[in-house]
CHARMM-style PDB file with segment names, atoms N, HN, CA, C and O in Angstrom:
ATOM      1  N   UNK     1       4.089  12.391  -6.433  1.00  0.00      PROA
ATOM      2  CA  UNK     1       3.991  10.952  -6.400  1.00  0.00      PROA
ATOM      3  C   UNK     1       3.106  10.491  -5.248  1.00  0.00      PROA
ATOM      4  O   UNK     1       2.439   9.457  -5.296  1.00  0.00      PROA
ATOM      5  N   UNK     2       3.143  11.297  -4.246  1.00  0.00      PROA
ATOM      6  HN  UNK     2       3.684  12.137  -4.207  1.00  0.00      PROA
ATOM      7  CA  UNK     2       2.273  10.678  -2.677  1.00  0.00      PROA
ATOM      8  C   UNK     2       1.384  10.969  -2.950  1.00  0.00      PROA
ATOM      9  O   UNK     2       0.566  10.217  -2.421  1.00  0.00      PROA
ATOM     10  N   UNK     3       0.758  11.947  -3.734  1.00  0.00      PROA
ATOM     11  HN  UNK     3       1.422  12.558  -4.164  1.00  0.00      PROA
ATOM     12  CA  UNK     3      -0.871  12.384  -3.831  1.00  0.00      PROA
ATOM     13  C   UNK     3      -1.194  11.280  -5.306  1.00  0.00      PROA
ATOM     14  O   UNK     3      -2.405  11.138  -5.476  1.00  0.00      PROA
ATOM     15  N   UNK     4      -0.708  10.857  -5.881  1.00  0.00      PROA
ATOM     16  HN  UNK     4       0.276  10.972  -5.743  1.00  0.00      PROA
ATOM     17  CA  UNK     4      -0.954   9.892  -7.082  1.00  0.00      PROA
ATOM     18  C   UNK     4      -1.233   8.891  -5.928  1.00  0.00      PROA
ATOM     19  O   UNK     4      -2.430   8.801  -5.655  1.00  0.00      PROA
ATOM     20  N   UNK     5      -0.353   8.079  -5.152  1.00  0.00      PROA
ATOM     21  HN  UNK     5       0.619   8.152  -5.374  1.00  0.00      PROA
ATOM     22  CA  UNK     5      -0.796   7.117  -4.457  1.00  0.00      PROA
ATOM     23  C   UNK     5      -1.801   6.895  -3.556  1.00  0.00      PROA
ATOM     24  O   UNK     5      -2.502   5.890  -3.436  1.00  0.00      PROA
ATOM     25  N   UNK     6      -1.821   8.388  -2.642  1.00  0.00      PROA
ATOM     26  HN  UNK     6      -1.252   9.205  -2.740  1.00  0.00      PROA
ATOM     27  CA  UNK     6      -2.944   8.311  -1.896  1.00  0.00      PROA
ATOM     28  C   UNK     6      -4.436   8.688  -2.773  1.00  0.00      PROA
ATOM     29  O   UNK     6      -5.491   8.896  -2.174  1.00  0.00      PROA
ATOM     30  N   UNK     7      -4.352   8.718  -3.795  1.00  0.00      PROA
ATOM     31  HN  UNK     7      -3.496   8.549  -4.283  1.00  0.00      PROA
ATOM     32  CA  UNK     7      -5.853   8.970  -4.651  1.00  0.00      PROA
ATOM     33  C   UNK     7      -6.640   7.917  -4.600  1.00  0.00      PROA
ATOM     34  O   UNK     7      -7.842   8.173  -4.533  1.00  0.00      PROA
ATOM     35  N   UNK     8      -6.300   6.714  -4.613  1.00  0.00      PROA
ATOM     36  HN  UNK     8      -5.324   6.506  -4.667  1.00  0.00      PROA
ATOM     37  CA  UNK     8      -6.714   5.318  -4.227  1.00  0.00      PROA
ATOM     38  C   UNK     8      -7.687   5.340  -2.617  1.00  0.00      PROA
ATOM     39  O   UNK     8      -8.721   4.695  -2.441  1.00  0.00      PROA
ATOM     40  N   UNK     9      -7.077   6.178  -1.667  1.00  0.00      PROA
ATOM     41  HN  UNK     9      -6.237   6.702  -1.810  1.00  0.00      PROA
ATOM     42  CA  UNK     9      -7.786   5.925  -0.686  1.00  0.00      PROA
ATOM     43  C   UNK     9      -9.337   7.016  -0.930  1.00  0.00      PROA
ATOM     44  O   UNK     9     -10.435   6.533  -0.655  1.00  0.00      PROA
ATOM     45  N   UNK    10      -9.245   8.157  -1.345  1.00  0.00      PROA
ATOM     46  HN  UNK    10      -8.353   8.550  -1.568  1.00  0.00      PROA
ATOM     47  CA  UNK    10     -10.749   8.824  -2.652  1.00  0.00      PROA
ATOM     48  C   UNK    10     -11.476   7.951  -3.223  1.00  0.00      PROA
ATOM     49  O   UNK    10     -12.567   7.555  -2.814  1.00  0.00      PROA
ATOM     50  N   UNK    11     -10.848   7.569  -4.306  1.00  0.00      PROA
ATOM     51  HN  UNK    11      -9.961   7.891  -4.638  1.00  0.00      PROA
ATOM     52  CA  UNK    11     -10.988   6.640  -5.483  1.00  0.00      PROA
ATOM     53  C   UNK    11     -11.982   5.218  -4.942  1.00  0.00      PROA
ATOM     54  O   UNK    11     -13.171   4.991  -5.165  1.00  0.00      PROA
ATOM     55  N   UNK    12     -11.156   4.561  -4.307  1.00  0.00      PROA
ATOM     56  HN  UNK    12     -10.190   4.746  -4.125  1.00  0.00      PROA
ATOM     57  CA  UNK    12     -11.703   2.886  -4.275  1.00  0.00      PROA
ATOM     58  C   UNK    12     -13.332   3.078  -2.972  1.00  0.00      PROA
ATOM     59  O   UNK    12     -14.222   2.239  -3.107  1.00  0.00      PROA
ATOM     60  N   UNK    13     -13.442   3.776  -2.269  1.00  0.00      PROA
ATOM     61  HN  UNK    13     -12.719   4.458  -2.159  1.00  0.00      PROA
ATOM     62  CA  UNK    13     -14.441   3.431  -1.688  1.00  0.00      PROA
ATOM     63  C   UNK    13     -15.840   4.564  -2.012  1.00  0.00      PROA
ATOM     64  O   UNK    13     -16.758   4.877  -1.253  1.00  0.00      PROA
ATOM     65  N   UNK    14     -15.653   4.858  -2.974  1.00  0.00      PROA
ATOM     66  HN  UNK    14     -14.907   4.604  -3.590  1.00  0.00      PROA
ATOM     67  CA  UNK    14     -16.965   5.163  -3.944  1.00  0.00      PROA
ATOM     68  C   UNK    14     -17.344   4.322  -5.272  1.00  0.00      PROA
ATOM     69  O   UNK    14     -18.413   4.270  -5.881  1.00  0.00      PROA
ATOM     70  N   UNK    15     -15.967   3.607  -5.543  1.00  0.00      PROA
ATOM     71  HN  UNK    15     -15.099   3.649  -5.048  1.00  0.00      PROA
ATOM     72  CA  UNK    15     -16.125   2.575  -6.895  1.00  0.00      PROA
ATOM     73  C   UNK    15     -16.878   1.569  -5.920  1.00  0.00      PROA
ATOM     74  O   UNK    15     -18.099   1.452  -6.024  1.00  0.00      PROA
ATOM     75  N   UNK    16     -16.150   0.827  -4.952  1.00  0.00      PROA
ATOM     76  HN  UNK    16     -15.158   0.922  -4.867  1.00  0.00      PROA
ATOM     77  CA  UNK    16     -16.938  -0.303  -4.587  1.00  0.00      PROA
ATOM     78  C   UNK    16     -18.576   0.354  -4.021  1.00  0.00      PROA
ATOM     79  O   UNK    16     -19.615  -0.147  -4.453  1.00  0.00      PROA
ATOM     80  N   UNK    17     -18.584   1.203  -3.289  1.00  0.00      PROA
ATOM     81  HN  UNK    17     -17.741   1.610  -2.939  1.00  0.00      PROA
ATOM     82  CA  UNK    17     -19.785   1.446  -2.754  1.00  0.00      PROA
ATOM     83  C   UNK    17     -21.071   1.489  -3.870  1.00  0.00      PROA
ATOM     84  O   UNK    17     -22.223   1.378  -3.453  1.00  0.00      PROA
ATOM     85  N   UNK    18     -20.790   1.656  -5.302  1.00  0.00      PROA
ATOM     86  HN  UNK    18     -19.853   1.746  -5.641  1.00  0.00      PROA
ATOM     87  CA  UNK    18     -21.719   1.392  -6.513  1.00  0.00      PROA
ATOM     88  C   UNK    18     -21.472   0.236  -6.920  1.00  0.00      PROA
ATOM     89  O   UNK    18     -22.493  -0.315  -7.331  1.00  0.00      PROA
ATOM     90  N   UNK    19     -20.219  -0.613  -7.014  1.00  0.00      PROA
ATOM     91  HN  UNK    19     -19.389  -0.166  -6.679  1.00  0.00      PROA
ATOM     92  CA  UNK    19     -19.783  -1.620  -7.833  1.00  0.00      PROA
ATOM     93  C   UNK    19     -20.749  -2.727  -7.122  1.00  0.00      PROA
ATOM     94  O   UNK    19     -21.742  -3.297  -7.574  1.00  0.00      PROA
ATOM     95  N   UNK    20     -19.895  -2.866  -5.420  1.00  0.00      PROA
ATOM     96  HN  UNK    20     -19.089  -2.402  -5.052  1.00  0.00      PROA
ATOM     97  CA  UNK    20     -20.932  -3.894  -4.592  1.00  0.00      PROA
ATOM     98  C   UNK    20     -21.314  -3.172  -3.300  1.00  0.00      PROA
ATOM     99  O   UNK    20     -20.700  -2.987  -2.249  1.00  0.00      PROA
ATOM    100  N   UNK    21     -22.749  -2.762  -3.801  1.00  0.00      PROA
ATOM    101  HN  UNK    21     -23.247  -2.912  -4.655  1.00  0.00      PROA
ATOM    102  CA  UNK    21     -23.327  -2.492  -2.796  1.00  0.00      PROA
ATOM    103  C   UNK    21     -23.206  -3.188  -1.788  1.00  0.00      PROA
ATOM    104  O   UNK    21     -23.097  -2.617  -0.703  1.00  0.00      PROA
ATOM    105  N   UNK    22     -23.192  -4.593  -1.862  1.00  0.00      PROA
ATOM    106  HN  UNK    22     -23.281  -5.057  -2.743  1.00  0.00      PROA
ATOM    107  CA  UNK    22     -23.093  -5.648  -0.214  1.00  0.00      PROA
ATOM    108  C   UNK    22     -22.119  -5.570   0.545  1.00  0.00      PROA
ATOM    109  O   UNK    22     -22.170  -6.123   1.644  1.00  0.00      PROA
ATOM    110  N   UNK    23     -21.108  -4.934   0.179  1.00  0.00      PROA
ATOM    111  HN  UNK    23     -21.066  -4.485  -0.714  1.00  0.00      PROA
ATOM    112  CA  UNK    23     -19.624  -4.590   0.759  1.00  0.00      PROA
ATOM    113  C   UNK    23     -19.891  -3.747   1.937  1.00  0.00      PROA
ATOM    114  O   UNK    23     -20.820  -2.940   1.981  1.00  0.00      PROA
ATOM    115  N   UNK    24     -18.827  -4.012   3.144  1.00  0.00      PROA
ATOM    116  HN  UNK    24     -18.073  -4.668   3.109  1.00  0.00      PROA
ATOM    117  CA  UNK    24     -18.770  -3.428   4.413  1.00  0.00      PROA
ATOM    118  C   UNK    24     -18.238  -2.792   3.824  1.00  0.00      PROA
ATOM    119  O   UNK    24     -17.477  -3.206   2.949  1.00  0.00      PROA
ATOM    120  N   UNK    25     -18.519  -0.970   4.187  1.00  0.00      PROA
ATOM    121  HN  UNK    25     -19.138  -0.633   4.897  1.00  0.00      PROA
ATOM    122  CA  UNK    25     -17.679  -0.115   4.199  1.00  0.00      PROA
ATOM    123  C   UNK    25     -17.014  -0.216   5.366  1.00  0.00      PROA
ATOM    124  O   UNK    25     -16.729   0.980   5.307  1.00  0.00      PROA
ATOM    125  N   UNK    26     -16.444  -0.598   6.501  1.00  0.00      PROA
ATOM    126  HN  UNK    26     -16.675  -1.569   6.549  1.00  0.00      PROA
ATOM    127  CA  UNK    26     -15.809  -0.824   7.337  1.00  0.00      PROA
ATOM    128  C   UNK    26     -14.918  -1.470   6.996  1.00  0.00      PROA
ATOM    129  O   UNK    26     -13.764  -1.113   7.232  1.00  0.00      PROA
ATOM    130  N   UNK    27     -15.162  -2.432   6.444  1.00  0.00      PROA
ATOM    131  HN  UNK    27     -16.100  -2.723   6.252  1.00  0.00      PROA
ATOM    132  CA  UNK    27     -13.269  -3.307   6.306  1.00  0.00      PROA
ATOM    133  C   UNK    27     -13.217  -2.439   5.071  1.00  0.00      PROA
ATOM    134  O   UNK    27     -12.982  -1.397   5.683  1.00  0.00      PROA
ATOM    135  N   UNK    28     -13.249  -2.115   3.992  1.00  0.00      PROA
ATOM    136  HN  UNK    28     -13.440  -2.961   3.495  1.00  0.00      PROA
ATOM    137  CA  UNK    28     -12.542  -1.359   2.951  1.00  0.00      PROA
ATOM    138  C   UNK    28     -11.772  -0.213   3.141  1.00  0.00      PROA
ATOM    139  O   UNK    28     -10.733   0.236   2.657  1.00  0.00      PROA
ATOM    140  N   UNK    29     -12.975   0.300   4.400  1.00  0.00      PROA
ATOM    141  HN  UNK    29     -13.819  -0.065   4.794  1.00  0.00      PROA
ATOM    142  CA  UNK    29     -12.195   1.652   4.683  1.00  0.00      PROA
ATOM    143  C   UNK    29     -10.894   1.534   5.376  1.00  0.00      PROA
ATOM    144  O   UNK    29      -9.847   2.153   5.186  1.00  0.00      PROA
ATOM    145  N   UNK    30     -11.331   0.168   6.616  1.00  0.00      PROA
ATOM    146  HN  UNK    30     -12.182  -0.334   6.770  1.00  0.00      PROA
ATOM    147  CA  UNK    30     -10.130  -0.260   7.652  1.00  0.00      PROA
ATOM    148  C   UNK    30      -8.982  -0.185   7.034  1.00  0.00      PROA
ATOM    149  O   UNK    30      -7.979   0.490   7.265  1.00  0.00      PROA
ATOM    150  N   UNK    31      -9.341  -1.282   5.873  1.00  0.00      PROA
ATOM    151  HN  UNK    31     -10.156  -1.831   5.686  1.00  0.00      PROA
ATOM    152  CA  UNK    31      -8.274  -1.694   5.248  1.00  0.00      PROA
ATOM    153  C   UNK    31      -7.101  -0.633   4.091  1.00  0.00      PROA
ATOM    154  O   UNK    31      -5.880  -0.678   3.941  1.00  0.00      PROA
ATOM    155  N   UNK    32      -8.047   0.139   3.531  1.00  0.00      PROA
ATOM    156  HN  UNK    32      -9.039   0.175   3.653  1.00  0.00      PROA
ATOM    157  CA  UNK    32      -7.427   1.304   3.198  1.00  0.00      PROA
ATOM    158  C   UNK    32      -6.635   1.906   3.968  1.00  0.00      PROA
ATOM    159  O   UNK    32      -5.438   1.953   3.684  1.00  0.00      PROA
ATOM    160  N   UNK    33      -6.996   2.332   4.793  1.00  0.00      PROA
ATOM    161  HN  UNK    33      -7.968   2.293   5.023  1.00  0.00      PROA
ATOM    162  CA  UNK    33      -6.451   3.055   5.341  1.00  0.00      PROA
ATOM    163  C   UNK    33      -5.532   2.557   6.444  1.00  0.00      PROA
ATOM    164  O   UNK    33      -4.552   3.171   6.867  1.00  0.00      PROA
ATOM    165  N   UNK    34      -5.907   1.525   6.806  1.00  0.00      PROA
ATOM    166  HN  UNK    34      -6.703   1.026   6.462  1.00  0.00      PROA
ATOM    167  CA  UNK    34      -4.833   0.906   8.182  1.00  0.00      PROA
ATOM    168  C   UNK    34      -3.873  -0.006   7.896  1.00  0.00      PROA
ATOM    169  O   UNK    34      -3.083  -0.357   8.773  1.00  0.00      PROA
ATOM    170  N   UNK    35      -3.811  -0.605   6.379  1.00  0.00      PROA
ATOM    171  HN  UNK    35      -4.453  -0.320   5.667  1.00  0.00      PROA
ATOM    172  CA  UNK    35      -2.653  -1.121   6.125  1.00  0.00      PROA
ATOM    173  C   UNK    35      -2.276  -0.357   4.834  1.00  0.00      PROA
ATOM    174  O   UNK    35      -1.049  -0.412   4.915  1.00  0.00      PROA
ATOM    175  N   UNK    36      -2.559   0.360   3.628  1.00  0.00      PROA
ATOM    176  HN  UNK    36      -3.556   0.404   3.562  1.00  0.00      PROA
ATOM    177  CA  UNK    36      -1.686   0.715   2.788  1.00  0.00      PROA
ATOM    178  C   UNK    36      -1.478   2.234   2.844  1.00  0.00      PROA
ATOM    179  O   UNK    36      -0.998   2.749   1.834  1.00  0.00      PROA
ATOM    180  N   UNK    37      -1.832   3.165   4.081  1.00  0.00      PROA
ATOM    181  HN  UNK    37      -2.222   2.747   4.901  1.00  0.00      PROA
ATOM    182  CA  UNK    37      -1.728   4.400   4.448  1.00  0.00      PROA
ATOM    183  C   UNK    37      -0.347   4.097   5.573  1.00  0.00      PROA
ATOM    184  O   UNK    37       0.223   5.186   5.644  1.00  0.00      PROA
ATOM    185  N   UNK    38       0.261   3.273   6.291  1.00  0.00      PROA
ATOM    186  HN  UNK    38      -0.202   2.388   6.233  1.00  0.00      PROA
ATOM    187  CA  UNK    38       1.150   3.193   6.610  1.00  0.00      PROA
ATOM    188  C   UNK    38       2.159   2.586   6.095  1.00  0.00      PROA
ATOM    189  O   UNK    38       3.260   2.924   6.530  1.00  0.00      PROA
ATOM    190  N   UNK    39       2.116   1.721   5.230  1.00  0.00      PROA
ATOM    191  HN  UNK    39       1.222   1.446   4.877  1.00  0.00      PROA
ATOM    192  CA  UNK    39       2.509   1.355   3.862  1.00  0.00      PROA
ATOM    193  C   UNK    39       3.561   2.610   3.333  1.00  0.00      PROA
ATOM    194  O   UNK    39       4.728   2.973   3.476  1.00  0.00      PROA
ATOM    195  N   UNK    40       2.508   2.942   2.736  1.00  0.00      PROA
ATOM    196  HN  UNK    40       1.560   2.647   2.620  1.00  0.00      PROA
ATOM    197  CA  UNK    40       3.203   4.197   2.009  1.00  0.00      PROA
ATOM    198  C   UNK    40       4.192   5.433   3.345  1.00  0.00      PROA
ATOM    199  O   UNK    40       5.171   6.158   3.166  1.00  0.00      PROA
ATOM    200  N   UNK    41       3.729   5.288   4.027  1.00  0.00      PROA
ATOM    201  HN  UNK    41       2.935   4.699   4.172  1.00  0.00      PROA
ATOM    202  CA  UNK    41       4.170   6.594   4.861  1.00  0.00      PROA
ATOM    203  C   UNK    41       6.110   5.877   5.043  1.00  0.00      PROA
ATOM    204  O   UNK    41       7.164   6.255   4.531  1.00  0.00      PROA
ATOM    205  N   UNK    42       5.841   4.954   5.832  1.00  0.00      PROA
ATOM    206  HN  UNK    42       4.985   4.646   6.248  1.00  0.00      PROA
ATOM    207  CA  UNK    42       7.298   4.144   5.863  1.00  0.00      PROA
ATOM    208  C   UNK    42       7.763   3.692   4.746  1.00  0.00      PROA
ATOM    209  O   UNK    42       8.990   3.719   4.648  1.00  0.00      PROA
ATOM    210  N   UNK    43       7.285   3.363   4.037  1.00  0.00      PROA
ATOM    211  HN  UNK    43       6.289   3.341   4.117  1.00  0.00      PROA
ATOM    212  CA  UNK    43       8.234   2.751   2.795  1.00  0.00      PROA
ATOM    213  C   UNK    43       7.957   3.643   1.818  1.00  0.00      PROA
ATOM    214  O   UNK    43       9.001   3.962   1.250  1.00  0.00      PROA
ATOM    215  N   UNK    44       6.902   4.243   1.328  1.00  0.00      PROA
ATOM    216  HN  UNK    44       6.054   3.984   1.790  1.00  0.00      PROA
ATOM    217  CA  UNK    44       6.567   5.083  -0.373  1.00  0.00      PROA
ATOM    218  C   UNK    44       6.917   6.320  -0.170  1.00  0.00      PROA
ATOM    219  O   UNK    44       7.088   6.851  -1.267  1.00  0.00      PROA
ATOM    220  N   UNK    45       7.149   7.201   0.872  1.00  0.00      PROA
ATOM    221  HN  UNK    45       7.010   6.770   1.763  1.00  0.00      PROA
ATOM    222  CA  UNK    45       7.616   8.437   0.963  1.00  0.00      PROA
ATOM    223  C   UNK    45       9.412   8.171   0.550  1.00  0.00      PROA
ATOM    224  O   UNK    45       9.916   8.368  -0.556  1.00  0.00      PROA
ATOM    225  N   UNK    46      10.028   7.743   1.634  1.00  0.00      PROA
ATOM    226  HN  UNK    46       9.619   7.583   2.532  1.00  0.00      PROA
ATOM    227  CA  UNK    46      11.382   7.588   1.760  1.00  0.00      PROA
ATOM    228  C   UNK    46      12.001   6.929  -0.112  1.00  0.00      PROA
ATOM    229  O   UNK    46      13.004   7.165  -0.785  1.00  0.00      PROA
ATOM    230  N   UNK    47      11.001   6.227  -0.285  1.00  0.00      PROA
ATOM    231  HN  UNK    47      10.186   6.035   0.262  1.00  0.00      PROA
ATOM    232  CA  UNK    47      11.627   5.706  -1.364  1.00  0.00      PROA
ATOM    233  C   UNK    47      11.367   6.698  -3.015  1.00  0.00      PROA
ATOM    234  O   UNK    47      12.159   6.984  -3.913  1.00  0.00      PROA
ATOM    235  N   UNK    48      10.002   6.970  -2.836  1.00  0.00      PROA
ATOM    236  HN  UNK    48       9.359   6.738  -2.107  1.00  0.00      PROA
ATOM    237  CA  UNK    48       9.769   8.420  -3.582  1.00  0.00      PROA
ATOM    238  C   UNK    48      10.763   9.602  -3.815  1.00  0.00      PROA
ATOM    239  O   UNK    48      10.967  10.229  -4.855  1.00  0.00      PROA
ATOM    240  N   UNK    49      11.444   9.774  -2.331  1.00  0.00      PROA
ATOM    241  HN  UNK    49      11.278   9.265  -1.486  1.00  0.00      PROA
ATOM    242  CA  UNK    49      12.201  10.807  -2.360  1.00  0.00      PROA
ATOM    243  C   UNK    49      13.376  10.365  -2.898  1.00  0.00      PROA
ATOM    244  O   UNK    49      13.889  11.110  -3.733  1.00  0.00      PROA
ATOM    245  N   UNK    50      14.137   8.968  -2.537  1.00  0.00      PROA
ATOM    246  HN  UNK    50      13.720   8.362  -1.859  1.00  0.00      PROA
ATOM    247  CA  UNK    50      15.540   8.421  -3.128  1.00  0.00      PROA
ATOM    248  C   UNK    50      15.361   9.044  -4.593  1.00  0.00      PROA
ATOM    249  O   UNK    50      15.960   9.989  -5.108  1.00  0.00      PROA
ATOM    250  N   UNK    51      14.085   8.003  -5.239  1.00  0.00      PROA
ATOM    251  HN  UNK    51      13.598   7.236  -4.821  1.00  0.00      PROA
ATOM    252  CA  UNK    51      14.099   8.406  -6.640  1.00  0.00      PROA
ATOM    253  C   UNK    51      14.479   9.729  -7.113  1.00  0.00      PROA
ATOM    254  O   UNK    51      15.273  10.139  -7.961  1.00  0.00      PROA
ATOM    255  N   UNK    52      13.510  10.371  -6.148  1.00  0.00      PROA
ATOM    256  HN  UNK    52      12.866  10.038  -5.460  1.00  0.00      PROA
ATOM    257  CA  UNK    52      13.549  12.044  -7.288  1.00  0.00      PROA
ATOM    258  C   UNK    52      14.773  12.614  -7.408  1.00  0.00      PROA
ATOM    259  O   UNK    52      15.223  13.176  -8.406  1.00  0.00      PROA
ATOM    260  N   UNK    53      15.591  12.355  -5.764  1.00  0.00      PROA
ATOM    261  HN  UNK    53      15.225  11.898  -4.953  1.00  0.00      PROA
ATOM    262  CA  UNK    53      17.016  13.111  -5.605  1.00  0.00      PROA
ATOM    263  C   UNK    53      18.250  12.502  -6.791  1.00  0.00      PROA
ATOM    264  O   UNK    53      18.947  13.134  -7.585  1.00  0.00      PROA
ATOM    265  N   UNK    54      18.178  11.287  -6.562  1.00  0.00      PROA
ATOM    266  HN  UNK    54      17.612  10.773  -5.917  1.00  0.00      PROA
ATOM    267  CA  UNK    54      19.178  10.360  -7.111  1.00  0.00      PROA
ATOM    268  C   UNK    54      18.830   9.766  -8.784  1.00  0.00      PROA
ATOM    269  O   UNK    54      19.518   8.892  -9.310  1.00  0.00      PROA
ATOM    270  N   UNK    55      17.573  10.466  -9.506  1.00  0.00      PROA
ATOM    271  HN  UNK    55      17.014  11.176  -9.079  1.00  0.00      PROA
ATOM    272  CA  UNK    55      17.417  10.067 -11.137  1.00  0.00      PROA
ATOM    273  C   UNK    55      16.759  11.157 -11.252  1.00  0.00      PROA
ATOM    274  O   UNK    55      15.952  11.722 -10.514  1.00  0.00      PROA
ATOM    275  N   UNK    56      17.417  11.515 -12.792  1.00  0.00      PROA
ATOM    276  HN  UNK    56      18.072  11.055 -13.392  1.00  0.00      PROA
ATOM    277  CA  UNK    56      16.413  12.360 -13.611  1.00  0.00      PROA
ATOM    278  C   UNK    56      15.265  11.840 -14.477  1.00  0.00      PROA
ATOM    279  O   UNK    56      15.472  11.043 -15.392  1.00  0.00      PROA
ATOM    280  N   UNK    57      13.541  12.502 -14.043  1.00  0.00      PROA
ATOM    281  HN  UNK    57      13.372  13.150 -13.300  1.00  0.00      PROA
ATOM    282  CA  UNK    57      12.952  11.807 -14.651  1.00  0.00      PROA
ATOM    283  C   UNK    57      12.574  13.328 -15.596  1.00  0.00      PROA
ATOM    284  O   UNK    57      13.041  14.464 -15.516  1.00  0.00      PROA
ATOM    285  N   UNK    58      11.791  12.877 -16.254  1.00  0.00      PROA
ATOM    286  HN  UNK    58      11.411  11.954 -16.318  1.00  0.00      PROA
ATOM    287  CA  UNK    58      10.914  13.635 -17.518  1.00  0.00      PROA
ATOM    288  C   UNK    58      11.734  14.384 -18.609  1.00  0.00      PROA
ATOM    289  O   UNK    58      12.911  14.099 -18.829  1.00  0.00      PROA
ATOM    290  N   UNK    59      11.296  15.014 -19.045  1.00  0.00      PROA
ATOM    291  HN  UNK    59      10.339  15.245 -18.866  1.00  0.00      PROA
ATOM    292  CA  UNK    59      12.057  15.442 -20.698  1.00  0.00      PROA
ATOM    293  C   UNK    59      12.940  16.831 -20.226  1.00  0.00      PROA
ATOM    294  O   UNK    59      12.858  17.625 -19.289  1.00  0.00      PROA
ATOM    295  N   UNK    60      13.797  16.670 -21.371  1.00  0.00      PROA
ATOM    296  HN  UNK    60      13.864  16.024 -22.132  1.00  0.00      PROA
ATOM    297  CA  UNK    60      14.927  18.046 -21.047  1.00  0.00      PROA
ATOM    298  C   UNK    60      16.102  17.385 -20.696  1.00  0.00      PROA
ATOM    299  OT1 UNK    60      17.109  18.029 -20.404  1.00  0.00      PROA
TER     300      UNK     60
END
């Protein structure tokens, strides 16, 4: 689940860097990374893990 989420920080700053060229890569990157990389660390890990322990997901 953490590597699904963190694929976004890969992902989004090669889409924009073709999408809009006029874009600072500086705030995209900032922003990637300095607010939804701690994001996830405090809240998407801990809560990732509740899930997996406490529900069964997929078939079987």
């Amino acid at each position: 689940m953490v590597l699904s989420a963190s694929a976004s920080y890969i992902l989004v700053p090669a889409v924009l860097r073709y999408a809009i060229p006029e874009a600072n890569p500086a705030i995209y990157f900032g922003l990637s990374l300095g607010v939804t990389f701690p994001i996830n660390i405090l809240i998407g890990i801990p809560t990732y893990t509740y899930l997996a322990q406490n529900f069964k997901f997929g078939g079987g």
